[in-house]
N, C-alpha and C positions, 0 to 999 in steps of 0.2 A: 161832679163825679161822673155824668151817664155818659158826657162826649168825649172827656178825655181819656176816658176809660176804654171806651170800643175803639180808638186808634193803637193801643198797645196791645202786643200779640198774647193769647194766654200763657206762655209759657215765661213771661216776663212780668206777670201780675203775680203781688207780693206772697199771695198762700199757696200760690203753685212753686214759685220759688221756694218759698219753706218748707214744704214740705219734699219737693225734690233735693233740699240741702240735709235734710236732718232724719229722710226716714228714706227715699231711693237711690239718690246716687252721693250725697255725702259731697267731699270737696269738688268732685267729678262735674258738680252744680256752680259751681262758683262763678265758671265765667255768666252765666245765670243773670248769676246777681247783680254781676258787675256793668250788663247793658242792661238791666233795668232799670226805668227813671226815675221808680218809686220812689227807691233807697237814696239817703244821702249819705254823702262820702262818709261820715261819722259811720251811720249803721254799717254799711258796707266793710270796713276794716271791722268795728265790733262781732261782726257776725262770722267773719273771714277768723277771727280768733277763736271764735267758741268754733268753726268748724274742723278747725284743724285740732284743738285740743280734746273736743269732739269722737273725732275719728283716731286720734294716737289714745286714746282712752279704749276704744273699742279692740282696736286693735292689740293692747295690752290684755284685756279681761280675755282677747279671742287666743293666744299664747298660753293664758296661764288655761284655759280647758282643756286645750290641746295638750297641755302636760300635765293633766290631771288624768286626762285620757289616756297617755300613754303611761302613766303610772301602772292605773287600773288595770291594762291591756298585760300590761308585763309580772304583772301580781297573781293573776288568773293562769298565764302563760306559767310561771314559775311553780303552783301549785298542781295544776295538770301534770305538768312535768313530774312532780313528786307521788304521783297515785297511777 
């Protein structure tokens, strides 16, 4: 583990990968993963899947606030109006 280890760059070692895939950049990581030597091709498409359903997940929760927010926005707006 200690010599093959310090030949690979940190940003291609597996928990900076993960955690650049799933909590700061999202798919935006992926080629990441894809020159890392860690992963083998199996993980790499499995992970490639949960990122993308991942991110259209977040994405959907991030639309329905934003029209939750403009609900509220317009409700407020609607009763000011009325006083």
């Amino acid at each position: 583990m200690g010599r093959e280890d310090e030949h690979i760059r940190w940003y291609l070692k597996p928990v900076i990968v993960l955690l650049l895939l799933f909590i700061v950049l999202g798919p935006f990581a992926l080629p990441l993963l894809y020159k890392s030597p860690k992963f083998n091709k199996t993980l790499k498409i499995l992970l490639t899947v949960v990122v993308v359903i991942y991110t259209l997940y977040l994405v959907f929760v991030s639309l329905e606030i934003g029209r939750e927010v403009y609900r509220e926005m317009k409700e407020l707006q609607d009763t000011s109006a009325i006083h």
